[in-house]
N, CA, C and O atoms as a Maestro MAE file, in Angstrom:
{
 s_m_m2io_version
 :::
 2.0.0
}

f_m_ct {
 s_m_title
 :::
 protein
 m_atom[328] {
  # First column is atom index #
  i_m_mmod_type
  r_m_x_coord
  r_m_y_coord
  r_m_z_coord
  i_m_residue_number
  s_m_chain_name
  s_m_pdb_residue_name
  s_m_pdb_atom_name
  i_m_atomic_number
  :::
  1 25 0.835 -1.170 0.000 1 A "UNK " " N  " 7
  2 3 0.000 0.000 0.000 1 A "UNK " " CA " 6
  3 2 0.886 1.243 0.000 1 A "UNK " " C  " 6
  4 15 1.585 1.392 1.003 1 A "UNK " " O  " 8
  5 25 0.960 2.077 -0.882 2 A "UNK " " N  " 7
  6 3 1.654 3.927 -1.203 2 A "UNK " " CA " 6
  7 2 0.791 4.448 -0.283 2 A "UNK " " C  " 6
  8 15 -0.438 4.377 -0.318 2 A "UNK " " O  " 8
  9 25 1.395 4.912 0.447 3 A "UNK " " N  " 7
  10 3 0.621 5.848 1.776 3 A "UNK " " CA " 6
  11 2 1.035 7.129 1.305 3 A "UNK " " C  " 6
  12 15 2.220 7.072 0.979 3 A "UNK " " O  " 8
  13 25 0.608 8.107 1.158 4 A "UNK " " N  " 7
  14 3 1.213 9.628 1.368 4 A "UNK " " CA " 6
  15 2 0.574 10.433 1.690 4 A "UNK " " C  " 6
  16 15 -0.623 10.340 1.961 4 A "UNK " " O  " 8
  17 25 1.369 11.570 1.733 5 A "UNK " " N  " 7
  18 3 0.491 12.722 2.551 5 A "UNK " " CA " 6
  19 2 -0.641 13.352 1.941 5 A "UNK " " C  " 6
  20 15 -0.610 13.327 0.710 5 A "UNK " " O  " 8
  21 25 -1.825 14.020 2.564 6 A "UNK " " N  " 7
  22 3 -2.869 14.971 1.830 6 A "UNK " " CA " 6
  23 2 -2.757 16.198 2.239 6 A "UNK " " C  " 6
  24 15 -3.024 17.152 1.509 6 A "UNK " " O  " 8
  25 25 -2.369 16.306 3.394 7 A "UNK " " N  " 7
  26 3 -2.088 17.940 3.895 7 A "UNK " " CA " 6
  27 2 -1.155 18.226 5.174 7 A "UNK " " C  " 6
  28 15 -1.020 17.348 6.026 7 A "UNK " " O  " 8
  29 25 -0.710 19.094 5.255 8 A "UNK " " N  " 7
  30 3 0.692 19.608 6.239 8 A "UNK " " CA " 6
  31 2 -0.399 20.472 7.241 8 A "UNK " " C  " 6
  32 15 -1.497 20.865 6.850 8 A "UNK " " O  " 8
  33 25 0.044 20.639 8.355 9 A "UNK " " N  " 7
  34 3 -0.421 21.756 9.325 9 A "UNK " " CA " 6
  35 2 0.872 22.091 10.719 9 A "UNK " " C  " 6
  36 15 1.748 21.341 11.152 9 A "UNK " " O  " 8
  37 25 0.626 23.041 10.986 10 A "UNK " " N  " 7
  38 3 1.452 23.562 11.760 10 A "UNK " " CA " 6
  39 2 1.136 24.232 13.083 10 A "UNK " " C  " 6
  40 15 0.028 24.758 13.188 10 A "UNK " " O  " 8
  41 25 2.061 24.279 14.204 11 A "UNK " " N  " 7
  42 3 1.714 24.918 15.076 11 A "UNK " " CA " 6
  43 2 2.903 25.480 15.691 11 A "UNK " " C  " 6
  44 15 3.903 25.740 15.022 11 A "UNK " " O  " 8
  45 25 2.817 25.708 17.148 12 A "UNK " " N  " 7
  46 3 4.148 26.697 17.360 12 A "UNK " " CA " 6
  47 2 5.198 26.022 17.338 12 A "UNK " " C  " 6
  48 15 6.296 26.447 16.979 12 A "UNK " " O  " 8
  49 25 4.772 24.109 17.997 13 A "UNK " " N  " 7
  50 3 6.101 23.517 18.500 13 A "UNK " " CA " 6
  51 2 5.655 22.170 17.818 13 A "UNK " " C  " 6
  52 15 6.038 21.256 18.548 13 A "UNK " " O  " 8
  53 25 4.765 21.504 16.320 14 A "UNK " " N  " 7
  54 3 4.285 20.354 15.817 14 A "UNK " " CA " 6
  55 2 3.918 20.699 15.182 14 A "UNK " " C  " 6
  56 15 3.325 21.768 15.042 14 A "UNK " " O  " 8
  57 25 4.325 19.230 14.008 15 A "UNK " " N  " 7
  58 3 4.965 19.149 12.350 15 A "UNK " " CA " 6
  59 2 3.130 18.310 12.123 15 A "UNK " " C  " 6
  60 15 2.978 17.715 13.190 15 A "UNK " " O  " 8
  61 25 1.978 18.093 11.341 16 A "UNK " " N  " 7
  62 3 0.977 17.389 11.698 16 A "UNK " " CA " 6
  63 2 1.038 17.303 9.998 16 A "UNK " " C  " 6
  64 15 1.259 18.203 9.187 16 A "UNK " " O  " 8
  65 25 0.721 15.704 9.764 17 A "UNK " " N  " 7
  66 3 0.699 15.700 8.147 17 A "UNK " " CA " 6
  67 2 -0.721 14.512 8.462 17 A "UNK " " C  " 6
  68 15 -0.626 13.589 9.271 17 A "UNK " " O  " 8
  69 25 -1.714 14.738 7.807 18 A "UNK " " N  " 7
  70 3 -2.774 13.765 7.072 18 A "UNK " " CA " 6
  71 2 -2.483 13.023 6.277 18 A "UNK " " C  " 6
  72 15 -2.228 13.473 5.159 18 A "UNK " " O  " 8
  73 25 -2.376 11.232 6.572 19 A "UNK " " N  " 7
  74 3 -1.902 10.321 5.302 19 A "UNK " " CA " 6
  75 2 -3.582 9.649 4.844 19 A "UNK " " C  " 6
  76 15 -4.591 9.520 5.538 19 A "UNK " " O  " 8
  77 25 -3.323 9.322 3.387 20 A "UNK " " N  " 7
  78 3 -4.240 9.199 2.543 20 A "UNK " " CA " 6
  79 2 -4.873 7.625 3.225 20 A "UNK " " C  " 6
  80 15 -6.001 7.165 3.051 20 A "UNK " " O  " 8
  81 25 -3.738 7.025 4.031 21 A "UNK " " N  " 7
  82 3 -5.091 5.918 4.837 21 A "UNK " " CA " 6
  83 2 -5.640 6.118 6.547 21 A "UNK " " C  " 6
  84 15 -5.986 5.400 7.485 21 A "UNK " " O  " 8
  85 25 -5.499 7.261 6.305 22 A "UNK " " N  " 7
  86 3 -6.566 8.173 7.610 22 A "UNK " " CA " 6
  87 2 -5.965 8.514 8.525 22 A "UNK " " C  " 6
  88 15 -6.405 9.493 9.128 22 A "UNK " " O  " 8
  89 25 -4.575 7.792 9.072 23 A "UNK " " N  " 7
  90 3 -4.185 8.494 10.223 23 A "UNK " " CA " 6
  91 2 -3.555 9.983 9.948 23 A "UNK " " C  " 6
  92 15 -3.569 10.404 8.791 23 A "UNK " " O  " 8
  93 25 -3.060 10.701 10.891 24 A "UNK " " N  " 7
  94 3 -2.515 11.682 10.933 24 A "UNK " " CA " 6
  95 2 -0.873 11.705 12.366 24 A "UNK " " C  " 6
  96 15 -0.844 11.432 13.566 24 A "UNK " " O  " 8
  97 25 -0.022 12.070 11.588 25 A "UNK " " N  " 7
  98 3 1.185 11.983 12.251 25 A "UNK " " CA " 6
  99 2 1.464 13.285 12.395 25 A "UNK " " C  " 6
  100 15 1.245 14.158 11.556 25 A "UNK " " O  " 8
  101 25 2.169 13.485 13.942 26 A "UNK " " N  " 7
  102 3 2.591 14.649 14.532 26 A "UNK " " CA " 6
  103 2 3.894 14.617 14.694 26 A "UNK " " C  " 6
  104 15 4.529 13.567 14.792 26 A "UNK " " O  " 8
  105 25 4.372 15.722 14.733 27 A "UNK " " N  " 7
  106 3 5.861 14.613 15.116 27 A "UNK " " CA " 6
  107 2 6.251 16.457 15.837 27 A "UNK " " C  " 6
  108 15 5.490 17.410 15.670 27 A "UNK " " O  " 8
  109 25 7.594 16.521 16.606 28 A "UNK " " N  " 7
  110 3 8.004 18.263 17.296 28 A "UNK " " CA " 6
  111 2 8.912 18.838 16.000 28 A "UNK " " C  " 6
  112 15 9.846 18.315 15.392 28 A "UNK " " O  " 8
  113 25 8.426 19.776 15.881 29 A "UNK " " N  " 7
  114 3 9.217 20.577 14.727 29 A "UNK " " CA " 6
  115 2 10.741 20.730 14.926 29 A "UNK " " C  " 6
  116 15 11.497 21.150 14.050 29 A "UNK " " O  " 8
  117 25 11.141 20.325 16.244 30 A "UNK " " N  " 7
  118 3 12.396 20.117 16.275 30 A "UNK " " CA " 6
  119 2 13.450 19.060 15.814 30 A "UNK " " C  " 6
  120 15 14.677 18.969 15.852 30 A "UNK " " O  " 8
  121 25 12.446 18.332 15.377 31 A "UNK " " N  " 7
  122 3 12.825 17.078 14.287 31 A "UNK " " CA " 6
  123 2 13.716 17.649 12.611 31 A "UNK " " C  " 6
  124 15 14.584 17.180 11.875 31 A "UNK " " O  " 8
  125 25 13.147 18.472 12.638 32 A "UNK " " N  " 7
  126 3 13.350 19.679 11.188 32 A "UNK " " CA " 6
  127 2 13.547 20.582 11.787 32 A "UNK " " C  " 6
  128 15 12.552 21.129 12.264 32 A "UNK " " O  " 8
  129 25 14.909 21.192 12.066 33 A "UNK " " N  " 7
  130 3 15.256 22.229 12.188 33 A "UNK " " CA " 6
  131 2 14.912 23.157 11.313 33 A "UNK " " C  " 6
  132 15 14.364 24.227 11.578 33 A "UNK " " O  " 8
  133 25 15.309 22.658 9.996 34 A "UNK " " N  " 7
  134 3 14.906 24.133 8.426 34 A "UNK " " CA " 6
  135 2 13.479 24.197 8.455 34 A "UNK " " C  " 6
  136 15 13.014 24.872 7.537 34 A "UNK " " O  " 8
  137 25 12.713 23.734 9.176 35 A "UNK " " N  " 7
  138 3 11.080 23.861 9.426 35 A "UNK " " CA " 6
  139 2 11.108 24.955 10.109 35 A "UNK " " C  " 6
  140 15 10.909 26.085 9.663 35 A "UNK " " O  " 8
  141 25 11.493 24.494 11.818 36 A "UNK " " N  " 7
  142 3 11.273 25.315 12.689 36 A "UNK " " CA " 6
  143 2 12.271 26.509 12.707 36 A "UNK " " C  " 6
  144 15 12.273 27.378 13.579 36 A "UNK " " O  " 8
  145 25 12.989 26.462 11.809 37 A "UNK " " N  " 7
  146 3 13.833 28.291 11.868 37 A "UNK " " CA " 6
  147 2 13.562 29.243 10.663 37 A "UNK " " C  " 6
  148 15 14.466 29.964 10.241 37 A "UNK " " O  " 8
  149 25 12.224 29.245 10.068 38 A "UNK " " N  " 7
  150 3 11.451 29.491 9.130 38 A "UNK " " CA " 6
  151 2 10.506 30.049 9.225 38 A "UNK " " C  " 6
  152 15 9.803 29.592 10.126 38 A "UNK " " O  " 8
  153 25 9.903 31.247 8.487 39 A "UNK " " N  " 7
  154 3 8.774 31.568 9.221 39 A "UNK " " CA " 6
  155 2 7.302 30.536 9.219 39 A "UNK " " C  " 6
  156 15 7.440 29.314 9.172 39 A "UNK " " O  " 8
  157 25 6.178 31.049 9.265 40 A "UNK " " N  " 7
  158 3 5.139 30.508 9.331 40 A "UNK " " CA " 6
  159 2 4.645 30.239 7.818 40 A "UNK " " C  " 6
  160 15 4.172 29.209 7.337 40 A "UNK " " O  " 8
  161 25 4.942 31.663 7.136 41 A "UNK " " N  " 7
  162 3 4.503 31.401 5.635 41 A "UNK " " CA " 6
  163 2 5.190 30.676 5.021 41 A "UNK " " C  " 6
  164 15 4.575 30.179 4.078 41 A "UNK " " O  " 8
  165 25 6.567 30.249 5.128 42 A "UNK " " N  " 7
  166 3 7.701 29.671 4.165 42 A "UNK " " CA " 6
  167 2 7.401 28.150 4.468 42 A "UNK " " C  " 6
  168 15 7.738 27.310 3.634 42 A "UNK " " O  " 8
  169 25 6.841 27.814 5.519 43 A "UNK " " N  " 7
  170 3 5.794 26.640 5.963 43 A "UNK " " CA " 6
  171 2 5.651 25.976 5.333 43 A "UNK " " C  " 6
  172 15 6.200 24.976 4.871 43 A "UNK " " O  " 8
  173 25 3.996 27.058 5.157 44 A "UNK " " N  " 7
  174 3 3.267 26.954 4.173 44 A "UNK " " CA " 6
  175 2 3.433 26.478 2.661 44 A "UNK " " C  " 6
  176 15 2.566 25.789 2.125 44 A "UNK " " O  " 8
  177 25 4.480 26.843 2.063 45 A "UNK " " N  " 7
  178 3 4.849 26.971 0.998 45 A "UNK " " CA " 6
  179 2 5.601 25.469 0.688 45 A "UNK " " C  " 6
  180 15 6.747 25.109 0.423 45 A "UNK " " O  " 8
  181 25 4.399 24.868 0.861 46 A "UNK " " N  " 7
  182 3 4.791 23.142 0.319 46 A "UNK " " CA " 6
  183 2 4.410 22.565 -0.932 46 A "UNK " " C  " 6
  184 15 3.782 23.477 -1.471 46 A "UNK " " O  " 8
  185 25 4.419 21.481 -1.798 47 A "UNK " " N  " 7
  186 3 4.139 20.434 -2.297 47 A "UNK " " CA " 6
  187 2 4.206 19.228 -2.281 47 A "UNK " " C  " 6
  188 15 5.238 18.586 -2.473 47 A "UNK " " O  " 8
  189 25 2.783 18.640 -1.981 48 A "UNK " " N  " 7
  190 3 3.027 17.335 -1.878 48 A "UNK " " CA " 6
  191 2 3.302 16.520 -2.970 48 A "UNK " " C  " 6
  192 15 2.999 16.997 -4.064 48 A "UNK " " O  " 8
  193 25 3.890 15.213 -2.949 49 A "UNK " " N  " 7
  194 3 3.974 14.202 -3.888 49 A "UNK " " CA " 6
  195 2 3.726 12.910 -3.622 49 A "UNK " " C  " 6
  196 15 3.799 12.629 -2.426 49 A "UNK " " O  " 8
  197 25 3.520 12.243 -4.180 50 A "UNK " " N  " 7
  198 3 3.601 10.331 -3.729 50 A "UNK " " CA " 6
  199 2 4.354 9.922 -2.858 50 A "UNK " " C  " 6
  200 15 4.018 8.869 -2.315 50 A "UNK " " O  " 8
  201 25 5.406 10.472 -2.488 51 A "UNK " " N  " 7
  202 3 6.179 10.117 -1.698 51 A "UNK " " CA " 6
  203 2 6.439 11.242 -0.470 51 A "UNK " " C  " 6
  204 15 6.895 10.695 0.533 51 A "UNK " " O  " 8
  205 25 6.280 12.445 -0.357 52 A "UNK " " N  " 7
  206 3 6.380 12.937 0.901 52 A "UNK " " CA " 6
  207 2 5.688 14.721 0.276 52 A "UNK " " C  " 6
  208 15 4.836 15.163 -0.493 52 A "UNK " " O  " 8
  209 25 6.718 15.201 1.205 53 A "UNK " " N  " 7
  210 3 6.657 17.046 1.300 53 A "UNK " " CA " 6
  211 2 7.777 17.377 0.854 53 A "UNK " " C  " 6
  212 15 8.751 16.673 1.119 53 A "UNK " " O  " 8
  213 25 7.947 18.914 -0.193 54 A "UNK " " N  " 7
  214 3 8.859 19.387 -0.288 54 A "UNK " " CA " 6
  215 2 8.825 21.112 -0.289 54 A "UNK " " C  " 6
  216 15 7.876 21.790 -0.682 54 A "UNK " " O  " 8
  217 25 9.989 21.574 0.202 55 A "UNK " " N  " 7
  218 3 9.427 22.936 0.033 55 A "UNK " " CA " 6
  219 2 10.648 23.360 -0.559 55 A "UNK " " C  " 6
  220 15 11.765 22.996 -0.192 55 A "UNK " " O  " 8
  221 25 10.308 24.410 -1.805 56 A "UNK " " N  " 7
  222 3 11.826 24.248 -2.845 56 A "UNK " " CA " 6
  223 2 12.058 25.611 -2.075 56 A "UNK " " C  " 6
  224 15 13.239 25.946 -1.981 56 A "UNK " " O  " 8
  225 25 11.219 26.355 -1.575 57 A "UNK " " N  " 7
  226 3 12.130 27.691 -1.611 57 A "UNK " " CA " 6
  227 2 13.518 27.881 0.088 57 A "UNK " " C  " 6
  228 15 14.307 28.754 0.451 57 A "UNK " " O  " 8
  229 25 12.963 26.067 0.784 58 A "UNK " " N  " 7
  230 3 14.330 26.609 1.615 58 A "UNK " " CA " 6
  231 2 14.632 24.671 1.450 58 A "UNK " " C  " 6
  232 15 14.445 23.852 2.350 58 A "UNK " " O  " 8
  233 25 15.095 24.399 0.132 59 A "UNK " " N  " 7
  234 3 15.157 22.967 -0.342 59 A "UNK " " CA " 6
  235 2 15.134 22.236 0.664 59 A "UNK " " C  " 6
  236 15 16.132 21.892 1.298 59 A "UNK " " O  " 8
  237 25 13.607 21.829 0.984 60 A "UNK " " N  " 7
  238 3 13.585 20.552 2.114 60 A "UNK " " CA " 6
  239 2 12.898 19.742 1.702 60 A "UNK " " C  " 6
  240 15 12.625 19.984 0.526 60 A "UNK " " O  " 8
  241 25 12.368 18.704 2.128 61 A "UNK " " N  " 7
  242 3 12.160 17.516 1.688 61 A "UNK " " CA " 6
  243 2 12.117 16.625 3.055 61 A "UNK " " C  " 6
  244 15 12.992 16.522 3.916 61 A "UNK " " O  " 8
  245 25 10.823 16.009 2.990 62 A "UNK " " N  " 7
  246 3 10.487 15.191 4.280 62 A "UNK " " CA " 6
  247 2 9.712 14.043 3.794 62 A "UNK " " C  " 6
  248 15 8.585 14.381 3.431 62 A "UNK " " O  " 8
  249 25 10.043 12.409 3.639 63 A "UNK " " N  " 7
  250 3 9.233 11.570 3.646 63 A "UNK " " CA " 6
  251 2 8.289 11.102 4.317 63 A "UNK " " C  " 6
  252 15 8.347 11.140 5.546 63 A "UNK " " O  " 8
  253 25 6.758 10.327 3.386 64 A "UNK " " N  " 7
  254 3 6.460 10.228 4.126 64 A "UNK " " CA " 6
  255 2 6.645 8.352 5.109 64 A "UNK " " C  " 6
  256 15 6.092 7.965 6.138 64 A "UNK " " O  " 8
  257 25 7.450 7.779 4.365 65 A "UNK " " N  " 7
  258 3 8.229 6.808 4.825 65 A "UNK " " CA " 6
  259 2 8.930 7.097 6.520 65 A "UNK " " C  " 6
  260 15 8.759 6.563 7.616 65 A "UNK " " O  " 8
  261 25 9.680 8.106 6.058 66 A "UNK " " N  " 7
  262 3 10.708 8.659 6.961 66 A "UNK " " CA " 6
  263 2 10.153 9.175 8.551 66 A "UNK " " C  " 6
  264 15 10.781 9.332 9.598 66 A "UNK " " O  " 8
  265 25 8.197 9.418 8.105 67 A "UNK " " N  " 7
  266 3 7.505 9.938 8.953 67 A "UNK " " CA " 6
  267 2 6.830 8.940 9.711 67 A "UNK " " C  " 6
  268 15 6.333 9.128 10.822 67 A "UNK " " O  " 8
  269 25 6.828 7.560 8.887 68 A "UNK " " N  " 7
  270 3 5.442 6.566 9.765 68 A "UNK " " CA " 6
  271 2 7.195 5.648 10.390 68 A "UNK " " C  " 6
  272 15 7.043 4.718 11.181 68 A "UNK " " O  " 8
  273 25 8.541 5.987 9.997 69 A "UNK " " N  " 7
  274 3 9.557 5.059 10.795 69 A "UNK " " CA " 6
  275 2 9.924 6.130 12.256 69 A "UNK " " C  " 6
  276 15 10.558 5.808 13.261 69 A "UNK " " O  " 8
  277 25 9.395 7.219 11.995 70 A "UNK " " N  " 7
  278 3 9.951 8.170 13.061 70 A "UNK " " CA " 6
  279 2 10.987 8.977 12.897 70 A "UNK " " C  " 6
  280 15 11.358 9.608 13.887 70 A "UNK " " O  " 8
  281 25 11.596 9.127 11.805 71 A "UNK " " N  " 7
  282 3 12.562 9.377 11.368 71 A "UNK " " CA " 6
  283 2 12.681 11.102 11.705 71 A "UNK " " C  " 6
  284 15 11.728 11.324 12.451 71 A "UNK " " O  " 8
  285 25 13.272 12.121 11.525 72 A "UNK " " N  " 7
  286 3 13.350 13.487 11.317 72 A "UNK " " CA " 6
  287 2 14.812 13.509 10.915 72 A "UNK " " C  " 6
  288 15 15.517 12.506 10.803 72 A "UNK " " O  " 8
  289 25 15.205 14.820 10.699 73 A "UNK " " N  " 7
  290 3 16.190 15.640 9.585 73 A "UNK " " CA " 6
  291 2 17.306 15.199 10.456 73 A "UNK " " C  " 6
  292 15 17.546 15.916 11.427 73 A "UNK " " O  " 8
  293 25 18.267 13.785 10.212 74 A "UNK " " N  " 7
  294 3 19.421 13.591 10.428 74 A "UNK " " CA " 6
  295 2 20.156 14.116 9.879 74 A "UNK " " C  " 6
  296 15 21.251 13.555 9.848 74 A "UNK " " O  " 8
  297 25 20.032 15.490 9.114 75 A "UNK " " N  " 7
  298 3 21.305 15.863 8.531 75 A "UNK " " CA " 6
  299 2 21.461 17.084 9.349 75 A "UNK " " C  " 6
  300 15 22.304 17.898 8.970 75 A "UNK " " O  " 8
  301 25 20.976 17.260 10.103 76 A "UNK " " N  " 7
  302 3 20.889 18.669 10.939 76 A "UNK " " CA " 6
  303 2 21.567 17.820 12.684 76 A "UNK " " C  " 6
  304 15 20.861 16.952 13.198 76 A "UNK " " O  " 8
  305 25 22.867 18.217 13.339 77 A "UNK " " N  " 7
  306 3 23.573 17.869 14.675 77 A "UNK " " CA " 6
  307 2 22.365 17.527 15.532 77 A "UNK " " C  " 6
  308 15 22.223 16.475 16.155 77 A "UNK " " O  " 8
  309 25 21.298 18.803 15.477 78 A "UNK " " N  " 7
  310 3 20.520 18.888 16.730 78 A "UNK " " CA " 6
  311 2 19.548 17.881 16.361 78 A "UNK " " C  " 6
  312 15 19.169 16.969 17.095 78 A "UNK " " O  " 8
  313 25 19.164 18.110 15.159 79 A "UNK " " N  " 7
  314 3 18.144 16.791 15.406 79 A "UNK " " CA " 6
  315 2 18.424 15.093 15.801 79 A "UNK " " C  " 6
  316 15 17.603 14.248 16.159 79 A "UNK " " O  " 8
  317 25 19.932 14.967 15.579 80 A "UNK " " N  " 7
  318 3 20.535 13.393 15.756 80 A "UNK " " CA " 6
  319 2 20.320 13.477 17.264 80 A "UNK " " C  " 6
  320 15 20.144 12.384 17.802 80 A "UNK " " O  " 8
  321 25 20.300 14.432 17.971 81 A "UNK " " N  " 7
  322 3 20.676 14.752 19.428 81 A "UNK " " CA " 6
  323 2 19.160 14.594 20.176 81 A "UNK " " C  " 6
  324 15 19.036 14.388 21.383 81 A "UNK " " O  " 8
  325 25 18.065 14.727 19.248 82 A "UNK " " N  " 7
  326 3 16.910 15.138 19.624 82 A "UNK " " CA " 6
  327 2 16.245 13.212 20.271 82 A "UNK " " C  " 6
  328 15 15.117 13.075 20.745 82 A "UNK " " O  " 8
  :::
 }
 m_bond[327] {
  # First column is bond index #
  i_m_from
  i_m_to
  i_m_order
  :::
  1 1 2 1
  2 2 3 1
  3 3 4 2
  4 3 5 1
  5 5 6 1
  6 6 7 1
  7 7 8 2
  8 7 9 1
  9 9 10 1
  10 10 11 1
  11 11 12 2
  12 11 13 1
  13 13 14 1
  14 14 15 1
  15 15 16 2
  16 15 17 1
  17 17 18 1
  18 18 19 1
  19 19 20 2
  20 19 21 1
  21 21 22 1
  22 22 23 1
  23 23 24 2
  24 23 25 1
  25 25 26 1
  26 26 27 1
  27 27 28 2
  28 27 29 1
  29 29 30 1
  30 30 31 1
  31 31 32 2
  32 31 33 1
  33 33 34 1
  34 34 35 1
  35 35 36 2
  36 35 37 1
  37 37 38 1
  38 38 39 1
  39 39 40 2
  40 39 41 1
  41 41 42 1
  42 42 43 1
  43 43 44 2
  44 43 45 1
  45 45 46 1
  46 46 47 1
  47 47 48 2
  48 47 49 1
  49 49 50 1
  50 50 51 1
  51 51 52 2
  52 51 53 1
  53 53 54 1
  54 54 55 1
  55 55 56 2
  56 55 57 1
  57 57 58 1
  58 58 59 1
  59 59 60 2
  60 59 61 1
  61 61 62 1
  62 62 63 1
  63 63 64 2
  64 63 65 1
  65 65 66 1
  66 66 67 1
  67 67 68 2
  68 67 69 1
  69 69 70 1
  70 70 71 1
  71 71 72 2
  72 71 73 1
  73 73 74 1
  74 74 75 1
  75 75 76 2
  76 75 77 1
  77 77 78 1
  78 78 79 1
  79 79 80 2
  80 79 81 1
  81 81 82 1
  82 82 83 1
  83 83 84 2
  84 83 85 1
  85 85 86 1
  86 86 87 1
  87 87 88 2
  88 87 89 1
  89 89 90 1
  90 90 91 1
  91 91 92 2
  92 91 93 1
  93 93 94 1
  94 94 95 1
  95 95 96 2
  96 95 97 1
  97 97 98 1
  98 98 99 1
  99 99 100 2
  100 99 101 1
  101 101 102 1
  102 102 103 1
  103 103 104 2
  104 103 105 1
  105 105 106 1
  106 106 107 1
  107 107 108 2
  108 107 109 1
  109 109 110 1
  110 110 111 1
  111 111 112 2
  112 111 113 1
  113 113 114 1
  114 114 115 1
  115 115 116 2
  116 115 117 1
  117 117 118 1
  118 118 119 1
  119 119 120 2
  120 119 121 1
  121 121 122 1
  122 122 123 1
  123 123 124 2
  124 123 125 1
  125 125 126 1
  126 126 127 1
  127 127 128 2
  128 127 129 1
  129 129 130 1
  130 130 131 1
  131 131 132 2
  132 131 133 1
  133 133 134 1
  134 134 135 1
  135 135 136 2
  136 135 137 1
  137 137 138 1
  138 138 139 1
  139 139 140 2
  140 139 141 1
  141 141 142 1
  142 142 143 1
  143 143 144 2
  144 143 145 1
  145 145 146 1
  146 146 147 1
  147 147 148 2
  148 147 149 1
  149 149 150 1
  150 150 151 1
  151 151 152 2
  152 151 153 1
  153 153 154 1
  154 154 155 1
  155 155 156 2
  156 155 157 1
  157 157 158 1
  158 158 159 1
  159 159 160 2
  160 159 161 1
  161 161 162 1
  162 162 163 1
  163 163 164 2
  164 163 165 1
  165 165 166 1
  166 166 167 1
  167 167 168 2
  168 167 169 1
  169 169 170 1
  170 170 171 1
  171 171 172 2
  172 171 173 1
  173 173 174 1
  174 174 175 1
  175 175 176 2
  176 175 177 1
  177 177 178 1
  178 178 179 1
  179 179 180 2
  180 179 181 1
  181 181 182 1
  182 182 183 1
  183 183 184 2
  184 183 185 1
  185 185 186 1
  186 186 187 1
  187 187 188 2
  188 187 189 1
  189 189 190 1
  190 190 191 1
  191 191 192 2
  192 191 193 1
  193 193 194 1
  194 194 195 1
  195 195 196 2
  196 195 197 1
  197 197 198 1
  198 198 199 1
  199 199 200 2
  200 199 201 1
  201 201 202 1
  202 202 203 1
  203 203 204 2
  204 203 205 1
  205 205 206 1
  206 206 207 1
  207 207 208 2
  208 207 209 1
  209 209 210 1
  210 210 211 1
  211 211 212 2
  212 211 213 1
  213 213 214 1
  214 214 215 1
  215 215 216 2
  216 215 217 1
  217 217 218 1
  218 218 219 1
  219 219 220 2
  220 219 221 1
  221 221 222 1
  222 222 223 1
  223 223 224 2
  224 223 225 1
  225 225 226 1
  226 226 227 1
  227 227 228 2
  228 227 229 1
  229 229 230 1
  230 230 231 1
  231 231 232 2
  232 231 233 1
  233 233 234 1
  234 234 235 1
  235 235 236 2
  236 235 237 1
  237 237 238 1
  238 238 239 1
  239 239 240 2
  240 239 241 1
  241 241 242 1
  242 242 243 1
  243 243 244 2
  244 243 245 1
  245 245 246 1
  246 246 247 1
  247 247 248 2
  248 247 249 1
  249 249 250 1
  250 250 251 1
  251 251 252 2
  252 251 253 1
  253 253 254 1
  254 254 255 1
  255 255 256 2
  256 255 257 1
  257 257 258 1
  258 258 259 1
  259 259 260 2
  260 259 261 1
  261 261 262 1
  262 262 263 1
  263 263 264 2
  264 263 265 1
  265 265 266 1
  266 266 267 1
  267 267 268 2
  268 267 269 1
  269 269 270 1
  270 270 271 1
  271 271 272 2
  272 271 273 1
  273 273 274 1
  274 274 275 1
  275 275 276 2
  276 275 277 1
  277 277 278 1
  278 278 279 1
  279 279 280 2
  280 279 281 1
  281 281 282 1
  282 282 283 1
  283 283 284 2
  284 283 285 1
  285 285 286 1
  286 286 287 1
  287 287 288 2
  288 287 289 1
  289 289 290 1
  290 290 291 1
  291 291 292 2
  292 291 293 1
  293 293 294 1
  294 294 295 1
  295 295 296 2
  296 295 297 1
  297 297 298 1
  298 298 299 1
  299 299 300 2
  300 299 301 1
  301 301 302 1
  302 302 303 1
  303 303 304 2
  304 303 305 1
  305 305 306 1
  306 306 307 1
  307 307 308 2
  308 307 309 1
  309 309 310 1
  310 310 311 1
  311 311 312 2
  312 311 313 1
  313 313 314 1
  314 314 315 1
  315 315 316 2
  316 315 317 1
  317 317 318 1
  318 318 319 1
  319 319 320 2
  320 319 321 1
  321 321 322 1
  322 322 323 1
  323 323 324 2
  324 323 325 1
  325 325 326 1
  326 326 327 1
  327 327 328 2
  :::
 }
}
């Protein structure tokens, strides 16, 4: 089964994505640093695909694989730490 996302939402301190077989995953925006040091609109400014989220204007990219293993932005110190 291709699970992926239908919609992103945000809050001050949680990442919340809707997958197309009903659940919804939260995860702390501190998982994604280039999330959370961003404003609110640059957020916003996603596309989804079959396979996850991307937002080209601060090149990120989040699976949604990466999201149902627990995964967040190992390429960022603080998040390995998190």
């Amino acid at each position: 089964m291709n699970i992926s996302a239908l919609s992103v939402t945000f809050d001050a301190d949680t990442f919340a994505v809707e997958l197309s077989d009903g659940r919804t995953i939260r995860v702390p925006l501190v998982w994604f640093p280039c999330l959370l040091h961003v404003s609110p609109e640059q957020r916003m400014q996603y596309e989804l695909s079959a396979r996850g989220i991307h937002w080209d204007a601060i090149d990120e990219d989040v699976s949604v694989d990466g999201l149902l293993a627990g995964r967040g932005d190992m390429s960022w110190p603080m998040a390995a730490a998190a």
